[in-house]
N, C-alpha and C positions, 0 to 999 in steps of 0.2 A: 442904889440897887443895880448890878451889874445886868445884862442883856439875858444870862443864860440865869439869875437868880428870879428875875420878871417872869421867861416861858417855864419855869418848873415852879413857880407859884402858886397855889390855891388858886386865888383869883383868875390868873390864867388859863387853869386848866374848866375852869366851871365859867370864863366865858366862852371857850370854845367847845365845850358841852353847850349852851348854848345857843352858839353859832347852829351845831350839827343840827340840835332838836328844832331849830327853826327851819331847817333846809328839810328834813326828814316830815316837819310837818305838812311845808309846802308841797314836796312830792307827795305827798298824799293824798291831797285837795286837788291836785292836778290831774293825776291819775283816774282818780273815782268821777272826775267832772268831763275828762275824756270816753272812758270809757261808755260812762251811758250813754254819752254822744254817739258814739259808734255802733252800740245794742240799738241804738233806737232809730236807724237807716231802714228804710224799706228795702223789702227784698229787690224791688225793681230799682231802685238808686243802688244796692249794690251790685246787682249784673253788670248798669250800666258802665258804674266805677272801675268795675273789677276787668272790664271791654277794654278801656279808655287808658289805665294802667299798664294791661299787658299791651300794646300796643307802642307806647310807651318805652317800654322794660325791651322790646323786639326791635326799636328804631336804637336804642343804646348799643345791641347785643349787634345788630349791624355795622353800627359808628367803628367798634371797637374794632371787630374784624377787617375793616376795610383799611382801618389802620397797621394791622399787620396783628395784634394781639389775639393770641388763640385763646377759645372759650370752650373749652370739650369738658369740663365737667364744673357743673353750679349746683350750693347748695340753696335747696329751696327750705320751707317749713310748711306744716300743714296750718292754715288760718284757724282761730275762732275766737271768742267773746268780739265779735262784730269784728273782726280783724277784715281789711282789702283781701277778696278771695285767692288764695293761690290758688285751688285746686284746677284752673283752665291751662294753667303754664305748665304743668307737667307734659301734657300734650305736644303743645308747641315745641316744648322746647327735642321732646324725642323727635317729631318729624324734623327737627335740623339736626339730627344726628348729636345732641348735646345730651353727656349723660346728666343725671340728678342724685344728688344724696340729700340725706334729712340729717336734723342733728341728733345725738340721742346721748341722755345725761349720761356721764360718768360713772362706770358704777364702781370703780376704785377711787375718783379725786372729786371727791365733792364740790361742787361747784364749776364744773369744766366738762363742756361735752367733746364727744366723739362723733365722728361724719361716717355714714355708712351710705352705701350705693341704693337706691330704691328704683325698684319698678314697680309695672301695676301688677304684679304677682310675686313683691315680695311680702314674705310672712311677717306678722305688724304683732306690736301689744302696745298696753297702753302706761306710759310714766305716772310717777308719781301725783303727776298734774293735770293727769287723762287726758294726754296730748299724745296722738296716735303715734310709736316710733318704730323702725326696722326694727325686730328681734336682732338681738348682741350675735352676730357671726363675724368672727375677727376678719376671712378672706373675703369679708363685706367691708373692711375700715377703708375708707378716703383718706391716704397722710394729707395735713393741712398744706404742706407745699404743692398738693393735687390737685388743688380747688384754684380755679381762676377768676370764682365770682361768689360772693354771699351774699345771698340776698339776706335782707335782716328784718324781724319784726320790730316795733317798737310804738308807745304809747304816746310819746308826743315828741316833737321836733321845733327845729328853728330853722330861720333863714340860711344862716353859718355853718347849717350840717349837725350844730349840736341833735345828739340824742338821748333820749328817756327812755330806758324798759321798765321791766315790772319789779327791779330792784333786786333781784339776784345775782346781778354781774354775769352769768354768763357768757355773752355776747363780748362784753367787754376786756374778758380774760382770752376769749379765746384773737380778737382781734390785737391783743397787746403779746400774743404768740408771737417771735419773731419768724416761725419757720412762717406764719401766714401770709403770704405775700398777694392772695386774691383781694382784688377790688370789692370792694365793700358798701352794698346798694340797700339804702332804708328802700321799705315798702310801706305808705300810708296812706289812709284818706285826707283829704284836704283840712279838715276840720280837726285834726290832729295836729297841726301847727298852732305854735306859742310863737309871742312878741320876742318870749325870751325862756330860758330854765331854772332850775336850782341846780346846777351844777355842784358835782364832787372831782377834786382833782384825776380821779382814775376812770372817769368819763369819756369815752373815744367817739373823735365826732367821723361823721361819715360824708367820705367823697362826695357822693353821688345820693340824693333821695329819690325818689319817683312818687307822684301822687296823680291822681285821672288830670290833673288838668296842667301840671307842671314838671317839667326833669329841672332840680337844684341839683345844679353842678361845679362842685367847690373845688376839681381837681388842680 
């Protein structure tokens, strides 16, 4: 049997159905074993965290600048299901004169969001995933060569920078954008670190994570 008559095999293709359902199971088990981890913080471990983090996220946002790398506009996301709080860093980061945008789905390409500018008086509604986002006003778009920094959510991590979301790709389409050239910062609790992942080939691992007690720095 020649090389290309083996990968278009039955057998082939139903073990790598297989393979998939095995990796699709694990992130599953992963995800759900994270997450209650994170729902089940005290609210006083997550101030603290949330303290400890941006503090953290402010010694990098200096690093960089001192390096000569301008940081004038980062996107943030608004936190929940027990997510490390953003909501402090919006503050911050206005008094250093650093704009902010949020992400907000696509509403023509499914699966790919768009960056719009936010402040504390812009008009909001809420996604599909009642995840609060700027109302769609096009002279609100962020182009992605705009953004000097993303900050990223994500459900579990490694040493390596590998990351896990909540399986939508999102995040991953929008950082395999070539126009995207902002550095690219996980945001997570400690407890959200893995030995290791189930990785999928179109998985993008990140520079930079931030957790309260650690900056992993893969650049």
């Amino acid at each position: 049997m020649t090389l290309l008559q083996a990968a278009t095999s039955p057998n082939h293709h139903a073990q790598r159905n297989d393979l998939w359902s095995a990796r699709d199971e694990a992130c599953l088990l992963l995800r759900r074993q994270i997450r209650k981890q994170r729902r089940e913080l005290s609210e006083a471990f997550q101030q603290q965290a949330a303290s400890a983090a941006q503090a953290r996220l402010v010694a990098l946002l200096e690093q960089l600048q001192a390096t000569g790398q301008k940081i004038n506009t980062l996107s943030l996301y608004f936190s929940c299901d027990g997510e490390l709080n953003t909501r402090p860093l919006f503050e911050t980061l206005w008094q250093r004169d650093i704009q902010t945008c949020l992400p907000v789905l696509h509403p023509f390409t499914p699966g790919n969001l768009l960056f719009l500018h936010y402040h504390a008086d812009s008009p909001m509604t809420f996604n599909r995933f009642g995840i609060p986002e700027p109302k769609l006003e096009t002279r609100r778009i962020v182009l992605p060569a705009q953004l000097d920094l993303i900050l990223t959510p994500l459900v579990a991590f490694d040493a390596q920078g590998n990351r896990m979301g909540m399986g939508g790709g999102y995040y991953d389409r929008t950082l395999a954008n070539p126009q995207v050239t902002a550095l690219a910062v996980g945001y997570a609790h400690d407890c959200q670190q893995a030995e290791s992942l189930p990785l999928a080939p179109w998985d993008k691992t990140l520079p930079v994570i931030i957790t309260p007690t650690q900056t992993l720095d893969n650049r």
